[in-house]
PDB file with one MODEL, atoms N, CA, C and O in Angstrom:
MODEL        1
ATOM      1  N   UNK A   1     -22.006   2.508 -20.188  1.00  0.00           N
ATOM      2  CA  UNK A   1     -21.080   1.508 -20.687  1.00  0.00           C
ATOM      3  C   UNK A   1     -20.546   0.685 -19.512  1.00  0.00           C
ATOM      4  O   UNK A   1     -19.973   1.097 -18.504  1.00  0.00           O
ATOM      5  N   UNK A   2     -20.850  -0.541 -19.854  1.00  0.00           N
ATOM      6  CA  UNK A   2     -20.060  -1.431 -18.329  1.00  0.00           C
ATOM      7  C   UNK A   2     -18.519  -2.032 -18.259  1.00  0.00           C
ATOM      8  O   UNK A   2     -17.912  -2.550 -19.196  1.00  0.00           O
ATOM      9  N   UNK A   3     -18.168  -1.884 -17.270  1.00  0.00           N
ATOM     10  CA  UNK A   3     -16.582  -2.017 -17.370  1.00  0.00           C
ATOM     11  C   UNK A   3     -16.424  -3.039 -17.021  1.00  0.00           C
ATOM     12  O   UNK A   3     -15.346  -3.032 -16.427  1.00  0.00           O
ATOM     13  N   UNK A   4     -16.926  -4.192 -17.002  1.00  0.00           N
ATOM     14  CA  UNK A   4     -16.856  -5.597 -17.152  1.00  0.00           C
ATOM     15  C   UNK A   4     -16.250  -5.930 -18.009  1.00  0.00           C
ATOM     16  O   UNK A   4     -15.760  -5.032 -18.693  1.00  0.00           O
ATOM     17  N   UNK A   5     -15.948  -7.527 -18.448  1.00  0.00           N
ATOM     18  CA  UNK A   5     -14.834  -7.665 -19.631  1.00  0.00           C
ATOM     19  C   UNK A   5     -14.993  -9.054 -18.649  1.00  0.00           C
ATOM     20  O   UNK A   5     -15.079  -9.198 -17.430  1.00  0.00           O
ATOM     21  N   UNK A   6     -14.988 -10.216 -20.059  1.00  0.00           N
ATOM     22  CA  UNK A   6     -14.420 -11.571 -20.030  1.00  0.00           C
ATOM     23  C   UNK A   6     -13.215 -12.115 -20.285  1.00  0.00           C
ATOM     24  O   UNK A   6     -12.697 -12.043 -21.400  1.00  0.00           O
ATOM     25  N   UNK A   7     -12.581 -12.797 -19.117  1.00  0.00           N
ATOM     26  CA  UNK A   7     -11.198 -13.163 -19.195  1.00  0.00           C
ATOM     27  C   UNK A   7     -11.118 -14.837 -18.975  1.00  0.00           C
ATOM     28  O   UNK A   7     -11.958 -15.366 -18.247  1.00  0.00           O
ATOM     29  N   UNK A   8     -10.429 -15.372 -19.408  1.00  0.00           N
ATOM     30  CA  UNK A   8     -10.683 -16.419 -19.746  1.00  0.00           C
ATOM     31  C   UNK A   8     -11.949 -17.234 -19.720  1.00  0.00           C
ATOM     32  O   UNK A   8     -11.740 -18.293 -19.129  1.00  0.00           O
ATOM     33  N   UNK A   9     -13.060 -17.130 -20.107  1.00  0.00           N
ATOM     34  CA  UNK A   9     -14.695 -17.192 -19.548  1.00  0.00           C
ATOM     35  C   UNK A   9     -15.059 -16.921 -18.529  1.00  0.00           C
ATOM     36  O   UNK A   9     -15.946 -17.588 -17.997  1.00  0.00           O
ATOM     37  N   UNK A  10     -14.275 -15.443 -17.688  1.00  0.00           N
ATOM     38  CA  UNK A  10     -15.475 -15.562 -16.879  1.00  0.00           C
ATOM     39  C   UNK A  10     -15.404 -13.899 -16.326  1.00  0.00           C
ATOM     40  O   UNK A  10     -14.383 -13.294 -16.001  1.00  0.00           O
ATOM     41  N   UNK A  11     -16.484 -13.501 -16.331  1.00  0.00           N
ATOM     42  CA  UNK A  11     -16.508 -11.873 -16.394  1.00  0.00           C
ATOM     43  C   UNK A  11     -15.946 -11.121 -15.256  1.00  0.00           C
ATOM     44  O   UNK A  11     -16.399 -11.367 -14.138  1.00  0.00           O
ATOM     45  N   UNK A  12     -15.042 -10.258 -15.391  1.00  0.00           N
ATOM     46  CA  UNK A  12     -14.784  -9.600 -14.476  1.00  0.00           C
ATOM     47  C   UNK A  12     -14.793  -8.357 -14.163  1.00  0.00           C
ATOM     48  O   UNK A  12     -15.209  -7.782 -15.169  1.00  0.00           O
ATOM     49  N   UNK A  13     -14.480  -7.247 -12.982  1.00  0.00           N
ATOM     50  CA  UNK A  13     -15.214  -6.236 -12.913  1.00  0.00           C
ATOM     51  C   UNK A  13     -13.187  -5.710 -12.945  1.00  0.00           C
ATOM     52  O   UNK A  13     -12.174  -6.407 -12.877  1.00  0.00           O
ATOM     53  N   UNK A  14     -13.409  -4.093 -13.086  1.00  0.00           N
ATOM     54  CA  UNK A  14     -11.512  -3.637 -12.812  1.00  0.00           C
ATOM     55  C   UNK A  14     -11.103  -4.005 -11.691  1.00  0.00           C
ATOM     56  O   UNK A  14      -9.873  -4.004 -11.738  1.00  0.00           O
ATOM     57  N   UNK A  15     -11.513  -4.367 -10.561  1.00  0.00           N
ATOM     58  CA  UNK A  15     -11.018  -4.680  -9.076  1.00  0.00           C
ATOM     59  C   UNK A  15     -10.788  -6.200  -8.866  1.00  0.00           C
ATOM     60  O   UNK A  15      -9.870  -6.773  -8.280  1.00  0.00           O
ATOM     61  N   UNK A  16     -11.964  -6.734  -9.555  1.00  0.00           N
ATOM     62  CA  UNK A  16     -11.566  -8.678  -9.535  1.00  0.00           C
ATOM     63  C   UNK A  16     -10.054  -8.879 -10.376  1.00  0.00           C
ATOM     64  O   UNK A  16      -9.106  -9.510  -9.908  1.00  0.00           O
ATOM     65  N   UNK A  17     -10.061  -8.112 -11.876  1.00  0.00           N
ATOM     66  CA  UNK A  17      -8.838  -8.700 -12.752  1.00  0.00           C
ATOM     67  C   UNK A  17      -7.596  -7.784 -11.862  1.00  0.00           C
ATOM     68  O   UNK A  17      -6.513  -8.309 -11.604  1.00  0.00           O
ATOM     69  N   UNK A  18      -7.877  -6.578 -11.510  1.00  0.00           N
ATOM     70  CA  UNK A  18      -6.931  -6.106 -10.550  1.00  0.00           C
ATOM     71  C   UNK A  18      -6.178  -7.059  -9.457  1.00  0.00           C
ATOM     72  O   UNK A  18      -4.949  -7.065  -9.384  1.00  0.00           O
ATOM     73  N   UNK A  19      -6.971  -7.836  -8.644  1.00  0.00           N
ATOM     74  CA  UNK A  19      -6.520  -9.110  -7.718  1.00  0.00           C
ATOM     75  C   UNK A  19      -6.243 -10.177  -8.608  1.00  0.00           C
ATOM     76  O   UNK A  19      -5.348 -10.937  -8.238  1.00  0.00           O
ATOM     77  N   UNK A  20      -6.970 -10.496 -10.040  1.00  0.00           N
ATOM     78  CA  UNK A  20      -6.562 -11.973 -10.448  1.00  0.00           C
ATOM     79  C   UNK A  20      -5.211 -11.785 -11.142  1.00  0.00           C
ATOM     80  O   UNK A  20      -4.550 -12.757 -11.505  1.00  0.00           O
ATOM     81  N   UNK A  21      -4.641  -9.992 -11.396  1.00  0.00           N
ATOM     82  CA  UNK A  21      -2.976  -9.951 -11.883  1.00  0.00           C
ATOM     83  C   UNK A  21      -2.313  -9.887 -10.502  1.00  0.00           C
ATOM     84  O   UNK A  21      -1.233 -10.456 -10.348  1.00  0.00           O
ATOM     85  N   UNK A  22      -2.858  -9.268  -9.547  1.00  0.00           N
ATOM     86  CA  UNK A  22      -1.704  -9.295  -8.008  1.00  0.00           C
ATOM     87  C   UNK A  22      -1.534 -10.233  -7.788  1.00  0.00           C
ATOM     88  O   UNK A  22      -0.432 -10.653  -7.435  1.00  0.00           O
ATOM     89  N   UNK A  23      -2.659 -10.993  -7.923  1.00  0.00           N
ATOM     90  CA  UNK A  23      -2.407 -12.736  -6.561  1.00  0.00           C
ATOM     91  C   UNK A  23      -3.319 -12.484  -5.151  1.00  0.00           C
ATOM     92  O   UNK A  23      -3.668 -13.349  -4.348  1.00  0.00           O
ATOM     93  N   UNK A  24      -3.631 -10.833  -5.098  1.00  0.00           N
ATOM     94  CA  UNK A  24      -4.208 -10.743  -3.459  1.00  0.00           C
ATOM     95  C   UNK A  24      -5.417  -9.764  -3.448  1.00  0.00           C
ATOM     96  O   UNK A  24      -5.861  -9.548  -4.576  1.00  0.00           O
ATOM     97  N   UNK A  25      -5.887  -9.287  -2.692  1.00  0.00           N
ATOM     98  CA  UNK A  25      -6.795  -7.981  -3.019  1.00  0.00           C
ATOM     99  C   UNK A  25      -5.744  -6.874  -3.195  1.00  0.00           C
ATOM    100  O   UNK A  25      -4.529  -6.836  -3.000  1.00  0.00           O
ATOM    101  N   UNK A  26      -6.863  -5.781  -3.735  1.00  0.00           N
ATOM    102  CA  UNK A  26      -6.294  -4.990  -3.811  1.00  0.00           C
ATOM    103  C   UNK A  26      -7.243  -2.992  -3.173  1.00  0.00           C
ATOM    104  O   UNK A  26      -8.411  -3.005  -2.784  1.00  0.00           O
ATOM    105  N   UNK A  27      -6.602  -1.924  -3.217  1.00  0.00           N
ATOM    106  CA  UNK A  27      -7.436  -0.974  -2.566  1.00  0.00           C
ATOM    107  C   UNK A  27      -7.877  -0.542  -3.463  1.00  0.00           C
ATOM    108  O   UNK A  27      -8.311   0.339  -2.720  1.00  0.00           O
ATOM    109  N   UNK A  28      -8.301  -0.201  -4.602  1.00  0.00           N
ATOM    110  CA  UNK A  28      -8.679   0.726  -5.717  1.00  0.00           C
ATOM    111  C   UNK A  28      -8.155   0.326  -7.157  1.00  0.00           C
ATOM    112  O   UNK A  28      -6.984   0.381  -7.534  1.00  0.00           O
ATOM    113  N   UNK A  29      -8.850   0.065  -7.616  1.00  0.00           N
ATOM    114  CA  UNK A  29      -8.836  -0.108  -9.564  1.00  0.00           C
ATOM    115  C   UNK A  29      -9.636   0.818 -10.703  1.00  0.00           C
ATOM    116  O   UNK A  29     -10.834   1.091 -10.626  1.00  0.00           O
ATOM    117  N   UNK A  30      -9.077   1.086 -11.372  1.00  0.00           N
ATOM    118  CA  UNK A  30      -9.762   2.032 -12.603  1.00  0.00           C
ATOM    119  C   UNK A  30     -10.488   1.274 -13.439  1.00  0.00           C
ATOM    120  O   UNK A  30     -10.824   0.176 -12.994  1.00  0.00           O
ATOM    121  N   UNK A  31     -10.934   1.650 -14.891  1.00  0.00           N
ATOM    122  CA  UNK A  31     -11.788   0.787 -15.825  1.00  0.00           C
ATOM    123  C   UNK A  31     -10.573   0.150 -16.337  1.00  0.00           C
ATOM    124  O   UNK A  31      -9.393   0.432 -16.129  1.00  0.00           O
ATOM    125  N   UNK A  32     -11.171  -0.875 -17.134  1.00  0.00           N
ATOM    126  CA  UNK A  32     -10.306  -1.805 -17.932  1.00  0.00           C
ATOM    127  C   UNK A  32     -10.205  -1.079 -19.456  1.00  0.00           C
ATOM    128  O   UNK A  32     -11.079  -0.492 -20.094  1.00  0.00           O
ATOM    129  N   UNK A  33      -8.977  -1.315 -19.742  1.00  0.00           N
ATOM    130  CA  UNK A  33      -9.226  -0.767 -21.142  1.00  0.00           C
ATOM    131  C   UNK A  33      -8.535  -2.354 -22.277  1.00  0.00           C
ATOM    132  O   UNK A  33      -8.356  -3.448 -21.743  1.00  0.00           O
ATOM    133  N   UNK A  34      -8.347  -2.194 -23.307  1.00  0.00           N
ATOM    134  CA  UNK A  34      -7.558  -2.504 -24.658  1.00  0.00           C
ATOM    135  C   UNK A  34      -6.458  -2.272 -24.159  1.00  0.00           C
ATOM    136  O   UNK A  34      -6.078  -1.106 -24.054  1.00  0.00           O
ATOM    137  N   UNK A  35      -5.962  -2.950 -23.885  1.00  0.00           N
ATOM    138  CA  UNK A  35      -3.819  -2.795 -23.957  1.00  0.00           C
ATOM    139  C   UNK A  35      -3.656  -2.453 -25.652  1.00  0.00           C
ATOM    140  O   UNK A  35      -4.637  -2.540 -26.391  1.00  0.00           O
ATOM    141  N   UNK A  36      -2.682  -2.168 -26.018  1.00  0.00           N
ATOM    142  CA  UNK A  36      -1.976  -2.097 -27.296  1.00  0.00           C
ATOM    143  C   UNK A  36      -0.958  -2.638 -27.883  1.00  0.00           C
ATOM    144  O   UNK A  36      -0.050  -2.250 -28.618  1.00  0.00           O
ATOM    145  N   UNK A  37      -1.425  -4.011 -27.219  1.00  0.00           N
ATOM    146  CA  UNK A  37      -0.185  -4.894 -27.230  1.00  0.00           C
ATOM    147  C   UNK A  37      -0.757  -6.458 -27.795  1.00  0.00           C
ATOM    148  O   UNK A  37      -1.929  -6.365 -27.428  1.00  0.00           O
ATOM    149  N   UNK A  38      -0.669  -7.599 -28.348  1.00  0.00           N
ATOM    150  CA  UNK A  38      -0.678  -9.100 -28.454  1.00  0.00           C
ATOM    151  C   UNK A  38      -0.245  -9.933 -26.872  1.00  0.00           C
ATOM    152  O   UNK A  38       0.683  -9.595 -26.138  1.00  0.00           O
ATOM    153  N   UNK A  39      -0.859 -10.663 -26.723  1.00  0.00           N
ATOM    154  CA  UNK A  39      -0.002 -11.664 -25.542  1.00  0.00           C
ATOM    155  C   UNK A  39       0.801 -12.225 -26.165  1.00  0.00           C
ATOM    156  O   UNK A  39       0.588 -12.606 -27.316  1.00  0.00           O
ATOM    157  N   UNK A  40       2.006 -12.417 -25.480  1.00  0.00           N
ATOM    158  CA  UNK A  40       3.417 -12.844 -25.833  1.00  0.00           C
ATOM    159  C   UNK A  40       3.374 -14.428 -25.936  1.00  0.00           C
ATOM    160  O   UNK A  40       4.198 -15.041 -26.615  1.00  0.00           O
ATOM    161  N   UNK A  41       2.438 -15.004 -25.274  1.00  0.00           N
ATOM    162  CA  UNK A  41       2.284 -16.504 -25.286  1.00  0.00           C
ATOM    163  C   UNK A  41       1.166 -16.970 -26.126  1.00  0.00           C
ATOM    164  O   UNK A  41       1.426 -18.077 -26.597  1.00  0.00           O
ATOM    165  N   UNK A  42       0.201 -16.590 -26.422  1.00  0.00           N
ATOM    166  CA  UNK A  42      -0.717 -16.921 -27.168  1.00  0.00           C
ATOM    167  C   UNK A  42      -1.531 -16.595 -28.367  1.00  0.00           C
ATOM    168  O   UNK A  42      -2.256 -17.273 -29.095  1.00  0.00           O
ATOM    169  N   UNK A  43      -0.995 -14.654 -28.329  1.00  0.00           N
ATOM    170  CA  UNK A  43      -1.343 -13.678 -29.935  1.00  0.00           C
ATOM    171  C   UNK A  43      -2.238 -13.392 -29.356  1.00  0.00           C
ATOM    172  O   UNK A  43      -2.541 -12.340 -29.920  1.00  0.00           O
ATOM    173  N   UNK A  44      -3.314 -13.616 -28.208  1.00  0.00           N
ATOM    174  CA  UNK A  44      -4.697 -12.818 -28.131  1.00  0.00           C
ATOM    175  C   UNK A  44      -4.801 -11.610 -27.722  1.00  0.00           C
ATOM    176  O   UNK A  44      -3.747 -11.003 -27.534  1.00  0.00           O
ATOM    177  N   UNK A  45      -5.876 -11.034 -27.511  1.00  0.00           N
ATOM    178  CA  UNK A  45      -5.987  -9.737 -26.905  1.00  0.00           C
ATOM    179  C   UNK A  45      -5.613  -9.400 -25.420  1.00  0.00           C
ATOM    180  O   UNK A  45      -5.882 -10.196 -24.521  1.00  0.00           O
ATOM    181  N   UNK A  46      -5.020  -8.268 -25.194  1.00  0.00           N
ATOM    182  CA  UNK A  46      -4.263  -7.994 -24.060  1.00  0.00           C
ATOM    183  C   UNK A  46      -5.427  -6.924 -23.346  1.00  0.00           C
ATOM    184  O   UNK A  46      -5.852  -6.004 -24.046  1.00  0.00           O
ATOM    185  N   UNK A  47      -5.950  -7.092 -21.843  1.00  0.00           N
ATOM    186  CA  UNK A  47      -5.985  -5.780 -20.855  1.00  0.00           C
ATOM    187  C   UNK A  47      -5.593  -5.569 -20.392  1.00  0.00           C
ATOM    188  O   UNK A  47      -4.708  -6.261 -19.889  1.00  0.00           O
ATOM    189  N   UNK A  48      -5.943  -3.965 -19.972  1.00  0.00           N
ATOM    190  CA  UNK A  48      -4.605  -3.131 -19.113  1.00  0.00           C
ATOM    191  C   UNK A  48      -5.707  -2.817 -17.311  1.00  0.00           C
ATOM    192  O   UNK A  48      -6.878  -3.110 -17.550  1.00  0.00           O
ATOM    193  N   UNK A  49      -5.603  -2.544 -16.441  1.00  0.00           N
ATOM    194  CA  UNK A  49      -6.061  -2.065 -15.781  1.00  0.00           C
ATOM    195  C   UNK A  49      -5.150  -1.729 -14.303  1.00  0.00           C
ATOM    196  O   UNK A  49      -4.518  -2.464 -13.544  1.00  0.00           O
ATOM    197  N   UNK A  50      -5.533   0.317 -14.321  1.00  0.00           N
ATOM    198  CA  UNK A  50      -4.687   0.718 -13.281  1.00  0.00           C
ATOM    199  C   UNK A  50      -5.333   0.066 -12.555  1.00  0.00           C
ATOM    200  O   UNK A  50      -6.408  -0.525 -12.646  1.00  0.00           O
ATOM    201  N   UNK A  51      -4.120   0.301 -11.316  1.00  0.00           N
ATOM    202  CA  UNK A  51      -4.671   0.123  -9.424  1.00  0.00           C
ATOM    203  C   UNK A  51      -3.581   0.362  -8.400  1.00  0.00           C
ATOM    204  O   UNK A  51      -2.366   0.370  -8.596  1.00  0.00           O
ATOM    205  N   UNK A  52      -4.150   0.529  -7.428  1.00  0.00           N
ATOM    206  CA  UNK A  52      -3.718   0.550  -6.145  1.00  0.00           C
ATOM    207  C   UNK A  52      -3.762  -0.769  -5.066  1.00  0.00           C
ATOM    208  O   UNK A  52      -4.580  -1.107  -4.210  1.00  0.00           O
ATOM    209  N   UNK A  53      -2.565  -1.300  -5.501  1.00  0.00           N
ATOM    210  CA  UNK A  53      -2.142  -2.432  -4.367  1.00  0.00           C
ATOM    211  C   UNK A  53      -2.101  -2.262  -2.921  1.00  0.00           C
ATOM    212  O   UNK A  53      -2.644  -2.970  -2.073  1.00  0.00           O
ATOM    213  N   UNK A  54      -1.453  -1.326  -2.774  1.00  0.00           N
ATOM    214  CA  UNK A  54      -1.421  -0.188  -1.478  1.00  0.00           C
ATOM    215  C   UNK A  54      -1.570   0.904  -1.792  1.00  0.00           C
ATOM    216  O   UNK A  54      -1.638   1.447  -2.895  1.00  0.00           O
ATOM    217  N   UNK A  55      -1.650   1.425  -0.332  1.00  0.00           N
ATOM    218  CA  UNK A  55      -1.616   3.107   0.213  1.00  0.00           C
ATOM    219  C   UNK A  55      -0.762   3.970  -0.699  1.00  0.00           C
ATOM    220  O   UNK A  55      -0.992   5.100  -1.129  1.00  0.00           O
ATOM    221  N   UNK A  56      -0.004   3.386  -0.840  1.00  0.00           N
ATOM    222  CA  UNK A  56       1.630   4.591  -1.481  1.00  0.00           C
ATOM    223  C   UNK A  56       1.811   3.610  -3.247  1.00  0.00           C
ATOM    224  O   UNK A  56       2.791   4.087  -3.820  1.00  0.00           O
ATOM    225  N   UNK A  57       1.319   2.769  -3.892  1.00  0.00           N
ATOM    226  CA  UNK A  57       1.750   2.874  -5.133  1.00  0.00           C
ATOM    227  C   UNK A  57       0.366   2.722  -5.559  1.00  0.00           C
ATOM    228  O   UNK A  57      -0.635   2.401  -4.919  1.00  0.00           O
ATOM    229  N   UNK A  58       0.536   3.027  -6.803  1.00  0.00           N
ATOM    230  CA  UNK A  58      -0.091   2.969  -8.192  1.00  0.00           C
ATOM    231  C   UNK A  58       0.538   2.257  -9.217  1.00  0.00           C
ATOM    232  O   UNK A  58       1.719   2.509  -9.456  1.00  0.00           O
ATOM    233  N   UNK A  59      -0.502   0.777 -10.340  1.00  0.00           N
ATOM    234  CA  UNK A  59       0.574   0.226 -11.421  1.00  0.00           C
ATOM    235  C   UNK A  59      -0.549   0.083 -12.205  1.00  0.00           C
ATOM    236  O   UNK A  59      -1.759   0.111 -11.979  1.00  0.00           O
ATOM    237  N   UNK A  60       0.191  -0.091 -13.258  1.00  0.00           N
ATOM    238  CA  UNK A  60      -0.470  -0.910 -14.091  1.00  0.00           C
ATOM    239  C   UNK A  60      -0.559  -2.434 -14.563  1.00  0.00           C
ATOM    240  O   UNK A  60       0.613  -2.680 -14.848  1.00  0.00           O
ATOM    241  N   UNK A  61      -1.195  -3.429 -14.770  1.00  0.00           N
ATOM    242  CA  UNK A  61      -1.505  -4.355 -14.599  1.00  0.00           C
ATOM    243  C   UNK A  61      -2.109  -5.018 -16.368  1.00  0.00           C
ATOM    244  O   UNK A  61      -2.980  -4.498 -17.065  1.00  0.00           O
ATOM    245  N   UNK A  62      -1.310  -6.249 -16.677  1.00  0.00           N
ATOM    246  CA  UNK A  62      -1.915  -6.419 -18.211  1.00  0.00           C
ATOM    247  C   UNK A  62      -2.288  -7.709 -18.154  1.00  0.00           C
ATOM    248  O   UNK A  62      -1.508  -8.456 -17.562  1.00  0.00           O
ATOM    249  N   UNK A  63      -3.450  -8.264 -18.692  1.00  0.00           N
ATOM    250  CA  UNK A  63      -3.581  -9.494 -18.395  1.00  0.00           C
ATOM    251  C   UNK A  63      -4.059  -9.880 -19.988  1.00  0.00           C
ATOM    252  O   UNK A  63      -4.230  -9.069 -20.898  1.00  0.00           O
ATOM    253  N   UNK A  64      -4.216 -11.283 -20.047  1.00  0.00           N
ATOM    254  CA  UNK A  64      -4.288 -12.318 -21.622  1.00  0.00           C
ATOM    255  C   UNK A  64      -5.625 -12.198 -21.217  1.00  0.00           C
ATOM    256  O   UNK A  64      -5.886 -12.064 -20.021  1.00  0.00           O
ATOM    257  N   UNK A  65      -6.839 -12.243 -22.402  1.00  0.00           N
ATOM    258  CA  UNK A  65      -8.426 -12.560 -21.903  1.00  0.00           C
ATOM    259  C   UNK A  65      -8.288 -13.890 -22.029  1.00  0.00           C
ATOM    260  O   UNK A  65      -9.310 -14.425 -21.600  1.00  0.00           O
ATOM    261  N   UNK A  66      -7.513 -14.669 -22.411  1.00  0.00           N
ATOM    262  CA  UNK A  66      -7.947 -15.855 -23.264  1.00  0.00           C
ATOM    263  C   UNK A  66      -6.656 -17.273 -22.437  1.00  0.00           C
ATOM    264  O   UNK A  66      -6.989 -18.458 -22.425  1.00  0.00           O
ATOM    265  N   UNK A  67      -4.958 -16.677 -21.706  1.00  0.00           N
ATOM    266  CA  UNK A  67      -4.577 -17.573 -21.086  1.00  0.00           C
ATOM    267  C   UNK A  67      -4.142 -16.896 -19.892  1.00  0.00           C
ATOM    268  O   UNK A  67      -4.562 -15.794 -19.539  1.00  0.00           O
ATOM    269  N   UNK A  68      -3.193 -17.668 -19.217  1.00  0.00           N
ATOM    270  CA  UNK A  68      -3.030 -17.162 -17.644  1.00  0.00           C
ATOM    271  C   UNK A  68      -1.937 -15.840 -17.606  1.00  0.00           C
ATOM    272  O   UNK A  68      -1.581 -15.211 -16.609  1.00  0.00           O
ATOM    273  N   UNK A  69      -1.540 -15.639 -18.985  1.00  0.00           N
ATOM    274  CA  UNK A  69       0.125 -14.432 -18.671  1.00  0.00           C
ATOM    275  C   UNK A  69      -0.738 -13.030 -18.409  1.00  0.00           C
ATOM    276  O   UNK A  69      -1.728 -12.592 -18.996  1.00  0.00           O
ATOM    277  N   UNK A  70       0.143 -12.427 -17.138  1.00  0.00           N
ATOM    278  CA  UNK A  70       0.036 -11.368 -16.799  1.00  0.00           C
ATOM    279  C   UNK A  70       1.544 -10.707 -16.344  1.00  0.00           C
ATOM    280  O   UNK A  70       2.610 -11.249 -16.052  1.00  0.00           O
ATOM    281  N   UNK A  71       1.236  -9.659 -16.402  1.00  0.00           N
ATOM    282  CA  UNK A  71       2.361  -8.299 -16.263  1.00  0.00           C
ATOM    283  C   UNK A  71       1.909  -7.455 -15.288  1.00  0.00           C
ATOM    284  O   UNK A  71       0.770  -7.115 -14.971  1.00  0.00           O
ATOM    285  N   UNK A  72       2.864  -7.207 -14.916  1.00  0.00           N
ATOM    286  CA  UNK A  72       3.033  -5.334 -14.205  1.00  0.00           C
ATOM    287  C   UNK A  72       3.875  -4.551 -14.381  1.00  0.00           C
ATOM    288  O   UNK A  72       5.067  -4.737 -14.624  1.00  0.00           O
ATOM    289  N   UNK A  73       3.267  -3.560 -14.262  1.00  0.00           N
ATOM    290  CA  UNK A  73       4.423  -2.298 -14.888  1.00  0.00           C
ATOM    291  C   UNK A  73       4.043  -1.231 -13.779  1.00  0.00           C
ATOM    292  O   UNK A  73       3.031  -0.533 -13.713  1.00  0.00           O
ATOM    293  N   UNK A  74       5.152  -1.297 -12.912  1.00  0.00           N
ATOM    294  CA  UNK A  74       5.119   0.133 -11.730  1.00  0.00           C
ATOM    295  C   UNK A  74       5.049   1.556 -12.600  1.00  0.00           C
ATOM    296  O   UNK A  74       5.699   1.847 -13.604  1.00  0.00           O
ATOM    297  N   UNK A  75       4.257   2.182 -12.038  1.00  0.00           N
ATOM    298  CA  UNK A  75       3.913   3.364 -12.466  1.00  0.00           C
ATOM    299  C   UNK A  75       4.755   4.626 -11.607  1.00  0.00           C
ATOM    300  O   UNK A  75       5.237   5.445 -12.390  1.00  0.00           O
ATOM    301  N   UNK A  76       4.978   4.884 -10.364  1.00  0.00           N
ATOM    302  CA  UNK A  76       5.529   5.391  -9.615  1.00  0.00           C
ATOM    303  C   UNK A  76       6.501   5.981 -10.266  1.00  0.00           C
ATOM    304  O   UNK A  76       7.328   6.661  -9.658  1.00  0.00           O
TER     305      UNK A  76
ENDMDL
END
């Protein structure tokens, strides 16, 4: 099963949408899943994907497939 996933047209892997919710790179990302949530701006489908920004945290990360809103939610 590939953990790819299209976000606003254009496919990404857990480590690309991991940097396209930070703004920067990042050290480590998990698979992407289904959030369980609507985007708040547009009704579409929401992803979630952990990661590691740095050394010392872990978050989670939610992005719109379809417009630019994204979230984070510290996990720590």
């Amino acid at each position: 099963m590939a953990d790819n996933r299209v976000v606003q047209g254009r496919m990404v892997t857990p480590k690309s949408l991991a940097e396209l919710i930070e703004g920067e790179s990042v050290m480590d990302a998990e698979a992407i899943e289904d959030a369980d949530r609507e985007c708040p701006d547009c009704g579409e489908n929401v992803l979630s994907v952990g990661y590691m920004p740095g050394v010392t945290s872990f978050v989670t990360g939610y992005k719109c497939q379809e417009c630019d809103w994204a979230e984070v939610e510290d996990d720590d």
